[in-house]
Each structure stands twice: as structure tokens, then as C-alpha cells.
MIDOSE-1310 file (N, C-alpha, C; in nm, 2 decimals, decimal comma, always signed):
residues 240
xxxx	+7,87/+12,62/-1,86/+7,92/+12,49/-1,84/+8,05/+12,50/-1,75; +8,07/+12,41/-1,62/+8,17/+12,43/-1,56/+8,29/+12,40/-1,59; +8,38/+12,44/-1,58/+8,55/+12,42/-1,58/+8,61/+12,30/-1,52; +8,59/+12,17/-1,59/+8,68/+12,06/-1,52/+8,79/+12,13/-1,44
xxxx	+8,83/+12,06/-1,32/+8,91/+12,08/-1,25/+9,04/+11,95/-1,26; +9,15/+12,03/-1,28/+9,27/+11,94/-1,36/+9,30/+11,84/-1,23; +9,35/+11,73/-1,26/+9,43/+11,64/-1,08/+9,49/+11,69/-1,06; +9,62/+11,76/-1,11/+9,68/+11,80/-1,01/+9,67/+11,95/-0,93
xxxx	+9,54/+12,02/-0,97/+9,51/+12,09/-0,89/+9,43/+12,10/-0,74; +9,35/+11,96/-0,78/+9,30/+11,88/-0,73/+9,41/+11,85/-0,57; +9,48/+11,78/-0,60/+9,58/+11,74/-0,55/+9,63/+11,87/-0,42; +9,66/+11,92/-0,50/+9,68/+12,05/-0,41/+9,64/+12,11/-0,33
xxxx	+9,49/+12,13/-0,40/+9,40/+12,19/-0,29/+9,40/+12,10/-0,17; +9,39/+11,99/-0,21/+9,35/+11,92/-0,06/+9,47/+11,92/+0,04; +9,56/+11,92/-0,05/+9,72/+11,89/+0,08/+9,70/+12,02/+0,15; +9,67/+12,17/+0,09/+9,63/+12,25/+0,14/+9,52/+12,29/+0,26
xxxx	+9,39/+12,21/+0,25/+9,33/+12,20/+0,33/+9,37/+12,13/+0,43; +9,41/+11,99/+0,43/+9,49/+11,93/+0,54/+9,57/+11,97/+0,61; +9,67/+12,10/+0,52/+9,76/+12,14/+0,63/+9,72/+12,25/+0,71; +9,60/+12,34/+0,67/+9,53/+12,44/+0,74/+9,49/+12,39/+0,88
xxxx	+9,41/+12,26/+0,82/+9,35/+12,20/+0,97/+9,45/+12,16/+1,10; +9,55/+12,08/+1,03/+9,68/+12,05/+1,09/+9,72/+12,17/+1,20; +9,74/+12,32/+1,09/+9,77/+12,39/+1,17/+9,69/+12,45/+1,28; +9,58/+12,44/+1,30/+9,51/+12,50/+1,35/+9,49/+12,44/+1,51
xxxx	+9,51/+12,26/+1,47/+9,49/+12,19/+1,60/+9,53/+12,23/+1,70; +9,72/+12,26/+1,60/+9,80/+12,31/+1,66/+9,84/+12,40/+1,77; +9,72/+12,51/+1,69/+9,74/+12,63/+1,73/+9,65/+12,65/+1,82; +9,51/+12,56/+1,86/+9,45/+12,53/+1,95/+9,50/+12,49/+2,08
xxxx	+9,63/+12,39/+2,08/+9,68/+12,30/+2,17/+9,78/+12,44/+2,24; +9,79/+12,52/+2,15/+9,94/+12,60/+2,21/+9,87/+12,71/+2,33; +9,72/+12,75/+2,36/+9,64/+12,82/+2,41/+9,65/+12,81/+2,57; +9,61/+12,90/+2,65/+9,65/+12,84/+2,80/+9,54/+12,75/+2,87
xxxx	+9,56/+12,67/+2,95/+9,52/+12,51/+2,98/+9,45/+12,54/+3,11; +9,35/+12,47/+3,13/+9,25/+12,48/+3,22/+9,30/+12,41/+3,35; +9,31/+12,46/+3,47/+9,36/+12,40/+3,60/+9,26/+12,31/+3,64; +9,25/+12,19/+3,71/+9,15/+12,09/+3,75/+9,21/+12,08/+3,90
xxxx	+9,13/+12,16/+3,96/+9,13/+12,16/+4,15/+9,04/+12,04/+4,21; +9,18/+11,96/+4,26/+9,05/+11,81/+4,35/+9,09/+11,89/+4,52; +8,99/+11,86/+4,59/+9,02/+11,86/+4,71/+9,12/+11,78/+4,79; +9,22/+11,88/+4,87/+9,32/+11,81/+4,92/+9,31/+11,71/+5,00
xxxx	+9,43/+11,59/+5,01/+9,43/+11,42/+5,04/+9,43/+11,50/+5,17; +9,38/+11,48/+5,28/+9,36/+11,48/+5,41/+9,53/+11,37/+5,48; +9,60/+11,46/+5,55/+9,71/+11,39/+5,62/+9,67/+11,25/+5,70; +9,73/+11,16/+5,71/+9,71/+11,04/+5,78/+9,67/+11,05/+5,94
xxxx	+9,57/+11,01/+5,97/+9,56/+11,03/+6,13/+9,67/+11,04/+6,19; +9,67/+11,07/+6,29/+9,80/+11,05/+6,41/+9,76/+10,96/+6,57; +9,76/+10,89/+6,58/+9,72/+10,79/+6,68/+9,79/+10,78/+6,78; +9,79/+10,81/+6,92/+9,86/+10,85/+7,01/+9,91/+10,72/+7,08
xxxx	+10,00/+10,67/+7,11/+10,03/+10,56/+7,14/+9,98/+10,53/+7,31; +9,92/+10,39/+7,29/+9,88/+10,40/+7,47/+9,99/+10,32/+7,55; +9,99/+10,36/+7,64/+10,08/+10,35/+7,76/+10,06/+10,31/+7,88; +10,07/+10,18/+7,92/+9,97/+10,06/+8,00/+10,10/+10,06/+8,07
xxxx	+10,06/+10,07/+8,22/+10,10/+10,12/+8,33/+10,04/+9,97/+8,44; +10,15/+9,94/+8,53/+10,17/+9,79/+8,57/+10,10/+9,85/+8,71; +9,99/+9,84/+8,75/+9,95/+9,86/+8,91/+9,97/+9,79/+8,98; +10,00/+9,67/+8,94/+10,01/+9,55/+9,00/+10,16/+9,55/+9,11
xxxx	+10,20/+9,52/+9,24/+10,32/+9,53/+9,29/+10,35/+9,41/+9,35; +10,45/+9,36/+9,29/+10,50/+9,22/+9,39/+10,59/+9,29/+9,46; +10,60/+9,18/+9,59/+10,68/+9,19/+9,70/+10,82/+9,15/+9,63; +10,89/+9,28/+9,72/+11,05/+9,26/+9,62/+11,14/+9,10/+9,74
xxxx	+11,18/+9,06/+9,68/+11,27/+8,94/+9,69/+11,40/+8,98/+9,73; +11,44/+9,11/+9,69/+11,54/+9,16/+9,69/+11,63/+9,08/+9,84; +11,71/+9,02/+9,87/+11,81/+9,02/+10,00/+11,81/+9,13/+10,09; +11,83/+9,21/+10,07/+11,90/+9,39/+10,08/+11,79/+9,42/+10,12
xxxx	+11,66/+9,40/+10,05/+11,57/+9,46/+10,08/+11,46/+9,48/+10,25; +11,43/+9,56/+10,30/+11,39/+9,57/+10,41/+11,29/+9,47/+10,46; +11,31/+9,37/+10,59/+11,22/+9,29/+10,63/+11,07/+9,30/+10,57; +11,02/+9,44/+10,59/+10,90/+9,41/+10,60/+10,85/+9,43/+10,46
xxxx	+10,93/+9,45/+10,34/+10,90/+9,46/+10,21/+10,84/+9,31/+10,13; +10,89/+9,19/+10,20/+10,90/+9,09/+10,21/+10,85/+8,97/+10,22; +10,73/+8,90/+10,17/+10,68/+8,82/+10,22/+10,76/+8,70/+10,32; +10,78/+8,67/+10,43/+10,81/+8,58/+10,54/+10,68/+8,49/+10,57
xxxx	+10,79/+8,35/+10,58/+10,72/+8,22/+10,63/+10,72/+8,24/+10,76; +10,62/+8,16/+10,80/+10,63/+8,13/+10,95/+10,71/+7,99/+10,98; +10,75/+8,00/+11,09/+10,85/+7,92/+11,12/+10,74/+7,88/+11,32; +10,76/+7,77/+11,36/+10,71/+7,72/+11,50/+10,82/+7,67/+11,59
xxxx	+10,89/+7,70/+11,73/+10,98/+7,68/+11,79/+10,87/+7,55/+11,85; +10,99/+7,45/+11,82/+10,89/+7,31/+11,90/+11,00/+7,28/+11,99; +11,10/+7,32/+12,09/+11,15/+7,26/+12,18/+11,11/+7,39/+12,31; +11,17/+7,36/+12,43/+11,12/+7,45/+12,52/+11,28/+7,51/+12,56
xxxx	+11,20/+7,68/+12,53/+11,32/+7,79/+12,59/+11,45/+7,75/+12,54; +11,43/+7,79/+12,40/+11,51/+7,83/+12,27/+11,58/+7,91/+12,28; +11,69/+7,93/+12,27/+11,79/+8,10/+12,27/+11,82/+8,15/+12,14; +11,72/+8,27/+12,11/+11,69/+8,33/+11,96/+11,87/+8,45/+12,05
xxxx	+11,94/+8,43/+11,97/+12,12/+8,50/+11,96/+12,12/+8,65/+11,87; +12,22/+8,69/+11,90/+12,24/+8,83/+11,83/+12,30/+8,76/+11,66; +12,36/+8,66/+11,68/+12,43/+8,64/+11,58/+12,45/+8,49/+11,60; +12,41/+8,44/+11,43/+12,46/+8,27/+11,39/+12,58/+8,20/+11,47
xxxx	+12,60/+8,20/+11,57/+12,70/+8,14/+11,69/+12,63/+8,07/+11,81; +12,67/+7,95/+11,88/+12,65/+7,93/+12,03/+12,69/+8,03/+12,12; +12,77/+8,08/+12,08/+12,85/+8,22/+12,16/+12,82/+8,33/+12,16; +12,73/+8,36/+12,08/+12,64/+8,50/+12,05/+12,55/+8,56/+12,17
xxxx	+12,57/+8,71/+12,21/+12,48/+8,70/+12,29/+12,33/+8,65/+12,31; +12,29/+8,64/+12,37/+12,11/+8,58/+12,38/+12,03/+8,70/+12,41; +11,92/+8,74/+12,28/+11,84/+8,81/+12,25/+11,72/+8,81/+12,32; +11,68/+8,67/+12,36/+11,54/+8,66/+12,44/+11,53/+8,46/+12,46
xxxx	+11,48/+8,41/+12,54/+11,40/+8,28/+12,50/+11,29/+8,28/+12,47; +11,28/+8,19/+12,39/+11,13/+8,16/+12,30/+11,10/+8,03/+12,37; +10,98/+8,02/+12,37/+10,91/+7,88/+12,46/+10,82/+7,83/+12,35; +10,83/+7,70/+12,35/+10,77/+7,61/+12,28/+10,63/+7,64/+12,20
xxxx	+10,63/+7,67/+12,06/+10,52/+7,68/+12,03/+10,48/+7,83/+11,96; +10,61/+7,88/+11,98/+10,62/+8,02/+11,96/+10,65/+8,06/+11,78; +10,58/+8,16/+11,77/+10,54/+8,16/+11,61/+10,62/+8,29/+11,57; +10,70/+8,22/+11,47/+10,86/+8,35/+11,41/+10,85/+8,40/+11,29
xxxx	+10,90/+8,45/+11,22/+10,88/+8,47/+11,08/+11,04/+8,45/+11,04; +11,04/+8,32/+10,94/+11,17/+8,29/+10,87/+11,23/+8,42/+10,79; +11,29/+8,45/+10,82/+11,38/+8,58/+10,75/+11,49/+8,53/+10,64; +11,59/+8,44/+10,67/+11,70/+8,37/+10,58/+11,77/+8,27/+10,62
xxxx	+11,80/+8,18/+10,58/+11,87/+8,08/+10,61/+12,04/+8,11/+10,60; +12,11/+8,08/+10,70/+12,29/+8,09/+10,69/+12,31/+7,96/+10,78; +12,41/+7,87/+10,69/+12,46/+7,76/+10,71/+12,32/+7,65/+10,78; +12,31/+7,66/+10,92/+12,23/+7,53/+10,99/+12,17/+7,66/+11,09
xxxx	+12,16/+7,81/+11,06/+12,10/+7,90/+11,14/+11,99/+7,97/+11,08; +11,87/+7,96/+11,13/+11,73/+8,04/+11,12/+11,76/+8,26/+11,11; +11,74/+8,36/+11,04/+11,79/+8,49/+11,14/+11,57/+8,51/+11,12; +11,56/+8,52/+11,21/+11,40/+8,54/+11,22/+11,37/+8,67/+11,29
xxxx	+11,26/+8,71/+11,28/+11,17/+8,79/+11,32/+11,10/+8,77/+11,41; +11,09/+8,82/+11,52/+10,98/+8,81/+11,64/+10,90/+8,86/+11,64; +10,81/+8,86/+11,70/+10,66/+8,90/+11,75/+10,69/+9,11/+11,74; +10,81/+9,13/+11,77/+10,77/+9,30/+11,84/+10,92/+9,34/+11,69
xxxx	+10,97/+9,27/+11,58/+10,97/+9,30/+11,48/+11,15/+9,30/+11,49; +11,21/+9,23/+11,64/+11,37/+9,22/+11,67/+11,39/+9,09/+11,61; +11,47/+9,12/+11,48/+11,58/+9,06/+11,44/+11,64/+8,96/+11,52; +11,62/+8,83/+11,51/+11,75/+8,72/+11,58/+11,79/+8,64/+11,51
xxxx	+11,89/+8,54/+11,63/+11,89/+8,40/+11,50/+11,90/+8,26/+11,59; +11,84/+8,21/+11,54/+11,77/+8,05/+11,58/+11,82/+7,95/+11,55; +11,89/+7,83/+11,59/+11,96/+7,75/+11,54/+11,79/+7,62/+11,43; +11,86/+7,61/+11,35/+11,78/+7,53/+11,24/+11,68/+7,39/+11,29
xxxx	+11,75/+7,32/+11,45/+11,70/+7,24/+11,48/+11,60/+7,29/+11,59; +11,60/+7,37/+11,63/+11,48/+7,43/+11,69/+11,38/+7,47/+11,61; +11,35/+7,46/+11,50/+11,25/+7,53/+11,42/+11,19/+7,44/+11,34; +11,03/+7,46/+11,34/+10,97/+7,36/+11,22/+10,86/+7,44/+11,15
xxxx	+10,87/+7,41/+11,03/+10,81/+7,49/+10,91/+10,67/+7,43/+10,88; +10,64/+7,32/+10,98/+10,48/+7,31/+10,99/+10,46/+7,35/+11,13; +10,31/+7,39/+11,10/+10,25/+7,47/+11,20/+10,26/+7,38/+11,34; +10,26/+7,44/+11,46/+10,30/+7,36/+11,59/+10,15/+7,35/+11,65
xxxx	+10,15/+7,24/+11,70/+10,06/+7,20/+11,78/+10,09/+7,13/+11,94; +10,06/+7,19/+12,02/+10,12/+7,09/+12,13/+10,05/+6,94/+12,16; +10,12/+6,89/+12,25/+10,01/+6,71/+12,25/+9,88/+6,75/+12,28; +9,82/+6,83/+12,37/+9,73/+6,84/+12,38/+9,60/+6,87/+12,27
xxxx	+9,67/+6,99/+12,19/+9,54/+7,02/+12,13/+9,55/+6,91/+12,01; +9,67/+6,82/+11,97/+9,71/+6,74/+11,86/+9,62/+6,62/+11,91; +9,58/+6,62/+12,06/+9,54/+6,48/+12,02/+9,37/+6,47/+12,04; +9,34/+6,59/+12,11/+9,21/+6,63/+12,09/+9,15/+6,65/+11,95
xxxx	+9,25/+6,71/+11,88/+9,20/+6,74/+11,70/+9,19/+6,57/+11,61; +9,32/+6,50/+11,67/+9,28/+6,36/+11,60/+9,29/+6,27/+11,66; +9,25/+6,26/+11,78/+9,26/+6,15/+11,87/+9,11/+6,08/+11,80; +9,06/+6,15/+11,78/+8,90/+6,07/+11,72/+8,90/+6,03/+11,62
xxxx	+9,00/+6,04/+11,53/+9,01/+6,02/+11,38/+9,10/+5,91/+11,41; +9,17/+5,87/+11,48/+9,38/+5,80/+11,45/+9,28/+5,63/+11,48; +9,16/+5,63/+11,53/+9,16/+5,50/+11,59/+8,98/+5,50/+11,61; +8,87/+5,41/+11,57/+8,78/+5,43/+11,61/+8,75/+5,38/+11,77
xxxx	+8,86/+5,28/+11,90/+8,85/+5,31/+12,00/+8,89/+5,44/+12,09; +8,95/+5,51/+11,99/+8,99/+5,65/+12,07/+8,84/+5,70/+12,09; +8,71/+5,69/+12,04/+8,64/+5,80/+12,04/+8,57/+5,81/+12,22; +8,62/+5,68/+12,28/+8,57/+5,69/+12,46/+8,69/+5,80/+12,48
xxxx	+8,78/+5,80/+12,42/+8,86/+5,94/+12,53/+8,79/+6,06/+12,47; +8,76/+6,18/+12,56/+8,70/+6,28/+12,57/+8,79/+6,42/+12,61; +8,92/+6,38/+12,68/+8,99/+6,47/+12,70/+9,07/+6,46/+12,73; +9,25/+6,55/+12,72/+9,36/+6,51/+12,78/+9,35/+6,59/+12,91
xxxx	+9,33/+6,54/+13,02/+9,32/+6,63/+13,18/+9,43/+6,70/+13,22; +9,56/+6,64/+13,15/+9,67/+6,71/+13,25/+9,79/+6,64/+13,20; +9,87/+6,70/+13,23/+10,03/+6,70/+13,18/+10,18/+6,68/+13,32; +10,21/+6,58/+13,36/+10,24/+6,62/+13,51/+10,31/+6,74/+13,52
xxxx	+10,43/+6,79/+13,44/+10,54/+6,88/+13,45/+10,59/+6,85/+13,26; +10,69/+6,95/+13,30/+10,77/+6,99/+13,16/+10,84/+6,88/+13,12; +10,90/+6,86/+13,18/+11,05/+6,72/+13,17/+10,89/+6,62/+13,13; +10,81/+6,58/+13,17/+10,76/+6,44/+13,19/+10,65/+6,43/+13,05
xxxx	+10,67/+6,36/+12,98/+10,54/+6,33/+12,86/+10,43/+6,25/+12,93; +10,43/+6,24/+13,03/+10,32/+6,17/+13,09/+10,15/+6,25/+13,11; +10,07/+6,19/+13,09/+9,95/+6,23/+13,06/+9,82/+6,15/+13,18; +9,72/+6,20/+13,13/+9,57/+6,15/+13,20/+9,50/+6,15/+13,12
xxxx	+9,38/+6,08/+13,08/+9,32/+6,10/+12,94/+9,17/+6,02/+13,03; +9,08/+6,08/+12,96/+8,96/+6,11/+13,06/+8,84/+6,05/+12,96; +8,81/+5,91/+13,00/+8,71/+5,79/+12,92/+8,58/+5,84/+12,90; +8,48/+5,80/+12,81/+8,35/+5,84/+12,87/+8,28/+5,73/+12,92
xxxx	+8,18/+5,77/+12,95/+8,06/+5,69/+13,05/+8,05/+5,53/+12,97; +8,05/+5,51/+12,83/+8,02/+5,38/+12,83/+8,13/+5,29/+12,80; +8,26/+5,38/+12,90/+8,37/+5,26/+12,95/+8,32/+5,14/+13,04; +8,23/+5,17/+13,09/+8,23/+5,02/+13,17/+8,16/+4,92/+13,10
xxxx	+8,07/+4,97/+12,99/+8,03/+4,84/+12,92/+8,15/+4,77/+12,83; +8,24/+4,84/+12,86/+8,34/+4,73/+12,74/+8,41/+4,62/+12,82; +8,44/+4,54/+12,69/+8,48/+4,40/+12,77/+8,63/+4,40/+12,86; +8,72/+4,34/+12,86/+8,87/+4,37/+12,94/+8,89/+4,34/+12,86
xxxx	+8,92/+4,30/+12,73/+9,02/+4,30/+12,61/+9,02/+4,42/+12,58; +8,85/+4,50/+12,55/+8,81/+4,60/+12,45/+8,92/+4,68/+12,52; +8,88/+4,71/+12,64/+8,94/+4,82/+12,74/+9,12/+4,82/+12,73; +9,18/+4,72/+12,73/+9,31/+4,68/+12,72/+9,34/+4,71/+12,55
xxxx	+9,28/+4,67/+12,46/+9,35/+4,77/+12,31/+9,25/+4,88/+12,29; +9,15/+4,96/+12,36/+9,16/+5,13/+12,36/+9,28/+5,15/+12,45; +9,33/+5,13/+12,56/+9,39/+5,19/+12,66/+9,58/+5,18/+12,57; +9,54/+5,06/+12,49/+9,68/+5,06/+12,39/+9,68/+5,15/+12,28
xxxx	+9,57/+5,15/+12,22/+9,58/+5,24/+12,09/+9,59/+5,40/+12,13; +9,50/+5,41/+12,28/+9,51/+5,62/+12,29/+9,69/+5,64/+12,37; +9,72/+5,49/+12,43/+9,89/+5,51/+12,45/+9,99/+5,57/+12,33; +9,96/+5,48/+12,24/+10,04/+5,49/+12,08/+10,03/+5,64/+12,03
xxxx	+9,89/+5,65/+12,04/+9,84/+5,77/+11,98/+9,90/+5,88/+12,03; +9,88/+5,91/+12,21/+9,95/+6,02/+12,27/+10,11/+6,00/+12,21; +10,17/+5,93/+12,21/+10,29/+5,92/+12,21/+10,39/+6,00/+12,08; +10,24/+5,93/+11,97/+10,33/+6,01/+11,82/+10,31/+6,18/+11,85
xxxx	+10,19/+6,22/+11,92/+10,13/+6,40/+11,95/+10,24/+6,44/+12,01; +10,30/+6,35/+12,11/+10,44/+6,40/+12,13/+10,55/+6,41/+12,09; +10,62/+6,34/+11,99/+10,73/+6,34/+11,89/+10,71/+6,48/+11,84; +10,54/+6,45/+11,76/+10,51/+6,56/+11,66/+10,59/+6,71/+11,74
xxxx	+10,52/+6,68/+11,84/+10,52/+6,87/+11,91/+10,64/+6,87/+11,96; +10,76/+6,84/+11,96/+10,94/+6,78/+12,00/+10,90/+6,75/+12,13; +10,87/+6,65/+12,19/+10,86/+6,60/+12,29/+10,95/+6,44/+12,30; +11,04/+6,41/+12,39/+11,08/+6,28/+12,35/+10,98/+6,20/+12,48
xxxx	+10,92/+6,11/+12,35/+10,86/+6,03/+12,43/+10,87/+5,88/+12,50; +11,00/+5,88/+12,52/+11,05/+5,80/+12,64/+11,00/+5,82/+12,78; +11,01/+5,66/+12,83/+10,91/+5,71/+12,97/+10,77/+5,76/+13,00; +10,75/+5,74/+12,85/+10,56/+5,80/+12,88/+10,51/+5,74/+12,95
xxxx	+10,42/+5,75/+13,03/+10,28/+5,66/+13,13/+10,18/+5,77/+13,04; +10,07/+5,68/+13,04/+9,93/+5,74/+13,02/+9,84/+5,67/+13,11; +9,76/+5,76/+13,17/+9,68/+5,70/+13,29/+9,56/+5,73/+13,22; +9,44/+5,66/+13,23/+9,27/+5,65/+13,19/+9,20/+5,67/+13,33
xxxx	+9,15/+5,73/+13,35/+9,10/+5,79/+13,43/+8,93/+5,81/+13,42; +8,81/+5,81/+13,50/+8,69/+5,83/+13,44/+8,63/+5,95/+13,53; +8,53/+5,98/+13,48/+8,47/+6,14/+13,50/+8,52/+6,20/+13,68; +8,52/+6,11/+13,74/+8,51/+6,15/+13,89/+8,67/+6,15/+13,92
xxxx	+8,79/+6,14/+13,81/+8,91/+6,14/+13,84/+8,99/+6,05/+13,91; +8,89/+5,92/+13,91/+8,97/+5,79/+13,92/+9,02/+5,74/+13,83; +9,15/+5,69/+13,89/+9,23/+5,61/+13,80/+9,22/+5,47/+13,76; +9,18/+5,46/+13,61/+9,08/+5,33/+13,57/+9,20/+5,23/+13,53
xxxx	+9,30/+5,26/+13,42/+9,41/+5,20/+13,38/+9,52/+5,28/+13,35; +9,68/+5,20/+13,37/+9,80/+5,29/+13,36/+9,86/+5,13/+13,22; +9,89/+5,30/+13,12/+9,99/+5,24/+13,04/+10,12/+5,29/+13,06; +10,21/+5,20/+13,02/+10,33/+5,20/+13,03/+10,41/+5,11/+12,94
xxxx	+10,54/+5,20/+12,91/+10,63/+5,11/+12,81/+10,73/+5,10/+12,86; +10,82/+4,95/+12,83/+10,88/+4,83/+12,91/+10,97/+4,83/+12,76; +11,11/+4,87/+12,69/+11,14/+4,81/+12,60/+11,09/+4,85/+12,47; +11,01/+4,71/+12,43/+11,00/+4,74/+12,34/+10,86/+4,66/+12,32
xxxx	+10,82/+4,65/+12,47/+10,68/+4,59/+12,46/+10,56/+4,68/+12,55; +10,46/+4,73/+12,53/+10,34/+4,80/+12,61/+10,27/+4,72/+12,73; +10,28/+4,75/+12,84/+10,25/+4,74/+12,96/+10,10/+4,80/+13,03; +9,99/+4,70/+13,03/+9,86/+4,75/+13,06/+9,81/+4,71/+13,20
xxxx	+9,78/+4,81/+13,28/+9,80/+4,75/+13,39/+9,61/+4,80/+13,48; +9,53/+4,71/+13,51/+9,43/+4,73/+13,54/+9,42/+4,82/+13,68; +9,38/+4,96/+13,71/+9,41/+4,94/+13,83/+9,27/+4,96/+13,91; +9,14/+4,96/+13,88/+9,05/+4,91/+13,90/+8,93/+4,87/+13,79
């Protein structure tokens, strides 16, 4: 028959077993510890910075800077035999004459004087009223380009024949063939409207056009009618 087992032996044993195991966890935990190798974080890229380079070159502006670095306007002498000077003065020596029509390259403006560029790359200077910054046309080719447009009686003129001299704005202007069917009115406002017409082609190109005559003339170089201004009124004069 077995031997009851008393409580408080009871008791004992167990606090005993509890503390065995206790110790033991213990003594498990105190043992040396297993290393866990991950593969190393890879360093952050390195990204080379780009470096965008301007090919692109404007022309420098610079003042200082040398003529031809420069983009230059053209500039048109519309009076005749212009004195391009060493220097912004009346008094300046004279570098060359320019004749009417002559194509410069604006360099800088000082006070009321042009300093331009010629044709063979010599530096002058040009007084401001000799110079126009639209392109030059003389009367001739001005009124052949819109003598056909300014007026639909202009389109009987066919050509400016001749110019007498330098000093004179006076002209010839050369009808076509079906001038003689027109009436003597018709004939009398074309022979007024290609007068008017020549006259502004002259302002345009610096011509003072005081004293104009314009003569009509037909193929064989007869003289058909003479205009003329009187004041402040136009004078048409039949002359066959």
C-alpha cells in the first residue's frame, strides 16, 4: 500500500521542480548566440551630374565690341554726294563721297551723326539727315514698281525714258499704244495722276520736287503732253 504523500511535501517538491526548470532556461540563454548574416545594403547609386553646354552664340551688343562681331543695319544715302568725315563735325576731314543710293551699315548714333561702315569695311561718319533707314529706291525704279498699282490710269505708262540732269526732277514717261483711243479728258487726268505720282517717287528718293515737268511721250519719242505745276494748281498742256 503506498505512502500518502504529506502537503507540505508536496509543496516543496514542486517549488523545487519549478526552480530547476527556471534554472536551466537560464542556463540555456547564457550559451553563445548564433550570428544571422543578411547580404550587404548596396551603397546608393552615384549619378553624374549633366552639364548642358549653350552652342547657341548671339552676336555681342557689346559697344567696345569690334564692328564685325555685330549685327549692323543698313542705312540708304538718299541725297547726292554725301561727305562720309573722319569725325562727327562739318570740319572733319572728308573720308570719301557717297552718291545717292548708296548702301552703309549703321554702326552708332552720336548726337544728329550716323559713324557707318562702307562698302570696303572704313569706318566714317554721316550726318543723320543724309541717311534713311528704309531701303532707297530711286524715281525710276519707284515708279515702275508702283506706278501700276498708285492709279488704275497709270497702267498706259510703260516706262520712265529719261531723267534730263541731276539738279532737274524732270522726266519722260512713255504711254502705250492704246493712248489714242482715250478721250481728252481721259488723257488730261492719266497725264495728271502719272504727274502726282512721279512727283511723290521723288520726295520718296530726296529729290525736291519743285519745278517738275513730266512730258508723255509715245513709242516713236514724240511728245504727246507736258505737265507742269503753276503754284498750287497743275498745268496740262496738249502738245499734239
Amino acid at each position: 500500500m503506498a505512502t500518502p504523500v504529506h502537503p507540505a511535501d508536496w509543496a516543496r517538491f514542486t517549488g523545487s521542480a519549478f526552480g530547476l526548470a527556471v534554472f536551466a532556461i537560464l542556463i540555456a540563454g547564457c550559451g553563445p548566440k548564433q550570428q544571422t548574416t543578411l547580404p550587404p545594403t548596396p551603397p546608393p547609386a552615384q549619378v553624374a551630374p549633366q552639364i548642358v553646354t549653350d552652342t547657341v552664340r548671339t552676336p555681342s551688343l557689346d559697344p567696345e565690341a569690334p564692328v564685325e562681331q555685330r549685327p549692323l543695319k543698313s542705312g540708304w544715302i538718299f541725297k547726292s554726294l554725301v561727305n562720309a568725315r573722319s569725325d562727327p563735325s562739318t570740319t572733319a576731314p572728308i573720308v570719301t563721297k557717297l552718291g545717292r543710293g548708296t548702301e552703309i551699315k549703321l554702326v552708332a548714333k552720336t548726337d544728329q551723326w550716323w559713324k557707318v561702315q562702307l562698302s570696303d569695311s572704313t569706318l566714317a561718319y554721316v550726318h543723320e539727315s543724309m541717311v534713311s533707314q528704309e531701303r532707297y529706291l530711286d524715281p525710276w525704279t519707284q515708279f515702275k514698281l508702283g506706278g501700276r498699282l498708285a492709279d488704275t490710269t497709270l497702267q498706259i505708262i510703260t516706262a520712265v525714258t529719261e531723267l534730263k540732269d541731276e539738279a532737274s526732277p524732270s522726266a519722260a514717261l512713255t504711254v502705250a499704244d492704246n493712248w489714242a483711243s482715250f478721250s481728252k479728258i481721259k488723257k488730261q487726268r492719266v497725264a495728271q495722276a502719272a504727274f502726282a505720282y512721279w512727283k511723290m517717287c521723288l520726295s520718296k528718293a530726296g529729290y525736291d520736287p519743285k519745278g517738275t515737268i513730266v512730258v508723255l511721250r509715245d513709242a516713236e519719242g514724240v511728245d504727246l503732253v507736258k505737265v507742269t505745276a503753276n503754284s498750287d494748281k497743275t498745268t496740262v498742256d496738249f502738245l499734239k
